[in-house]
C-alpha positions in Angstrom: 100.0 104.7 73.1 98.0 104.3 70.3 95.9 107.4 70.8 92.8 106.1 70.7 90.4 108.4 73.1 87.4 106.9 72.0 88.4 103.4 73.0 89.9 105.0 76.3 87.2 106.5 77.4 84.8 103.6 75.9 87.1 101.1 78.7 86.2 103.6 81.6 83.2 104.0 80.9 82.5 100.2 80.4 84.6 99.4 83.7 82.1 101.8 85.0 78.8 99.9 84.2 80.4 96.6 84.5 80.5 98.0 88.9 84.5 99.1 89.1 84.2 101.7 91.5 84.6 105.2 90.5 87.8 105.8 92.7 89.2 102.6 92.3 89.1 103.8 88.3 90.9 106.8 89.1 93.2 105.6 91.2 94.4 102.5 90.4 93.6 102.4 86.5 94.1 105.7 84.7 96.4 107.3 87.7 98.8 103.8 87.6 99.2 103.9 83.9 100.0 107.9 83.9 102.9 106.7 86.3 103.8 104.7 83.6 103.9 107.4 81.1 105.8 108.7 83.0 108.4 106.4 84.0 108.8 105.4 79.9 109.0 109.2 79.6 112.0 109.1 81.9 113.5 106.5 80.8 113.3 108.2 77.2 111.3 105.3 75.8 108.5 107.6 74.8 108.7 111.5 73.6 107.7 114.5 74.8 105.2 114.5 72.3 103.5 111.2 73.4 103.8 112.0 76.8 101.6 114.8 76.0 99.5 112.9 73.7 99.0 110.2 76.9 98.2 112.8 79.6 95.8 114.8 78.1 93.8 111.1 76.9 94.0 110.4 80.1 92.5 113.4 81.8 89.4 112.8 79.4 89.2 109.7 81.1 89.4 111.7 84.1 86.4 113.6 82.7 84.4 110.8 81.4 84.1 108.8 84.8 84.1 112.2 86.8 80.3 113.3 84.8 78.9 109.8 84.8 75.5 110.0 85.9 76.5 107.4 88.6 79.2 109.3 89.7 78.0 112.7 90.1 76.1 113.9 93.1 75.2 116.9 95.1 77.8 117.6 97.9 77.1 116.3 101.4 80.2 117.6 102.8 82.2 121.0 103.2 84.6 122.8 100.7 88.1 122.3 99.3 89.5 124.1 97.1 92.3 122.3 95.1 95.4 123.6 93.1 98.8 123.2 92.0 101.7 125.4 93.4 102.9 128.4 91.1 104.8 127.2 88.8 103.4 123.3 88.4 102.5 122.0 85.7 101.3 118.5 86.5 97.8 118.6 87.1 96.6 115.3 86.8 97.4 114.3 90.3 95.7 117.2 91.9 92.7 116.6 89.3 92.3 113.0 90.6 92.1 114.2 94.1 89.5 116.5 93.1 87.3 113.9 91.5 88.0 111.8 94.6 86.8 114.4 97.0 83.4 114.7 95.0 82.8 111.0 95.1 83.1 111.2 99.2 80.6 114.2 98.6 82.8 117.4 99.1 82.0 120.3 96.9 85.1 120.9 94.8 87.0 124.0 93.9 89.7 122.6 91.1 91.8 125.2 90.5 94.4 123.2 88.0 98.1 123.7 87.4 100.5 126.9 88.1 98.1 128.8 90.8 99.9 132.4 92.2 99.5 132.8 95.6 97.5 136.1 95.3 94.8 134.7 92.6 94.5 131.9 95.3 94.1 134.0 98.2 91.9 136.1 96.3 89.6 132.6 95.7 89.2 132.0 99.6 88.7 135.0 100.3 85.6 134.5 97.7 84.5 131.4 98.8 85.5 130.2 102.0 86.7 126.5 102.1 87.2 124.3 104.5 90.8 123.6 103.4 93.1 124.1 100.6 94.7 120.9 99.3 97.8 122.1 97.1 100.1 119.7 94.7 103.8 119.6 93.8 106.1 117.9 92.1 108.6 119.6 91.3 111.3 120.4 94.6 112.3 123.3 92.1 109.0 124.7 93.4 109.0 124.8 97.1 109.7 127.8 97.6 106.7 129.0 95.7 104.8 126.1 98.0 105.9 128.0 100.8 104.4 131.2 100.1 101.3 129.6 99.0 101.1 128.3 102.7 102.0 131.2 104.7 99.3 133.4 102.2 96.4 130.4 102.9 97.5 130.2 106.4 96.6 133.6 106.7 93.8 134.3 105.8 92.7 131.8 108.4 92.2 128.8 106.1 94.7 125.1 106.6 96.6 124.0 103.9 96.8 120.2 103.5 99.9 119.7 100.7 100.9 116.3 98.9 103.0 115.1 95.2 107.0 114.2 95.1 108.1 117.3 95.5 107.3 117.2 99.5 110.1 114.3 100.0 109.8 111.4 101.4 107.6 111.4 104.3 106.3 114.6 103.6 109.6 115.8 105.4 109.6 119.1 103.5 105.6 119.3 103.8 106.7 120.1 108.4 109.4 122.1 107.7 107.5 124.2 105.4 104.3 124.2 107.7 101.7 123.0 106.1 98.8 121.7 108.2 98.6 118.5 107.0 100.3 115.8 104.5 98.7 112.8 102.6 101.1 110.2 100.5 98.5 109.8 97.7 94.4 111.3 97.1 93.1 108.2 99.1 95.0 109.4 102.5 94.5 113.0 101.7 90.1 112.4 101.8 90.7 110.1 104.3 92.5 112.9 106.2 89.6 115.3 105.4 87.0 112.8 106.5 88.5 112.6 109.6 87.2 115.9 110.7 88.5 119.8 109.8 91.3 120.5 109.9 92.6 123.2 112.8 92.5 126.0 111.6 95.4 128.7 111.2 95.7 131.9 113.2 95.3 134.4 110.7 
């Protein structure tokens, strides 16, 4: 809270050369305290203002451990293009999955926050992935998530769908249709690593 990006980034970076693994960083350092942002956000302990201020320091952290030279490598695996549904505006949960899927070696499409259906559609049809994994939040916004599916679903490519706004369980992920849930990025590359995912009649 003190806004200091240069000693955030210094701690990564440092947790980095001191052998913290690169997910373990994302994950359960700079993606646990954003849940605290946010929960001192909702319980109106911090503003808007900082909120913002804390979010965007923390996706340069995001940054910082995602181009270390001991992070970065060439893809081994397939393609997965990653986005928020229309509408969403917290990105830093799908940006952590991203980074995650490059550490396991998939080549990453990260797409970011609010994606229409047709500018997505109009990406696969570009470049083919393996999968689309799309975030929510936001219940508000499941309706949007729904189209997103259906429009991935077909053009032939599976939709794999995680964040709160799924419920608890994923229950709303089924009755929407998606292909796949995950609770959090580690179960949603562990689902990918499992093998592809089947994929949709177009």
């Amino acid at each position: 809270m003190a806004f200091d990006e240069a000693a955030t980034v210094g701690t990564v970076l440092r947790a980095l050369e001191d052998g913290m693994a690169a997910e373990d960083l994302l994950l359960d350092v700079i993606a646990s305290v954003q849940g605290r942002v946010g929960r001192e956000w909702a319980a109106n302990s911090i503003t808007v203002a900082q909120e913002h201020a804390a979010t965007a320091i923390n996706d340069r952290a995001v940054a910082a451990v995602a181009l270390h030279p001991s992070v970065h490598k060439e893809p081994t695996r397939g393609r997965v293009t990653v986005a928020c549904v229309d509408g969403e505006w917290h990105a830093l949960p799908a940006r952590l999955l991203a980074e995650v899927l490059r550490i396991r070696g998939w080549r990453v499409d990260y797409l970011g926050a609010q994606v229409t259906a047709p500018h997505l559609v109009a990406h696969l049809h570009r470049t083919g992935p393996d999968a689309v994994a799309l975030s929510g939040s936001l219940a508000t916004r499941l309706p949007a998530a729904h189209a997103t599916i259906t429009a991935c679903q077909a053009v032939g490519t599976p939709v794999i769908v995680g964040g709160a706004a799924f419920g608890p369980g994923g229950r709303y992920a089924r009755l929407l249709g998606a292909d796949s849930w995950a609770p959090d990025a580690r179960a949603a590359a562990d689902e990918l690593a499992c093998g592809p995912l089947p994929r949709p009649r177009p």
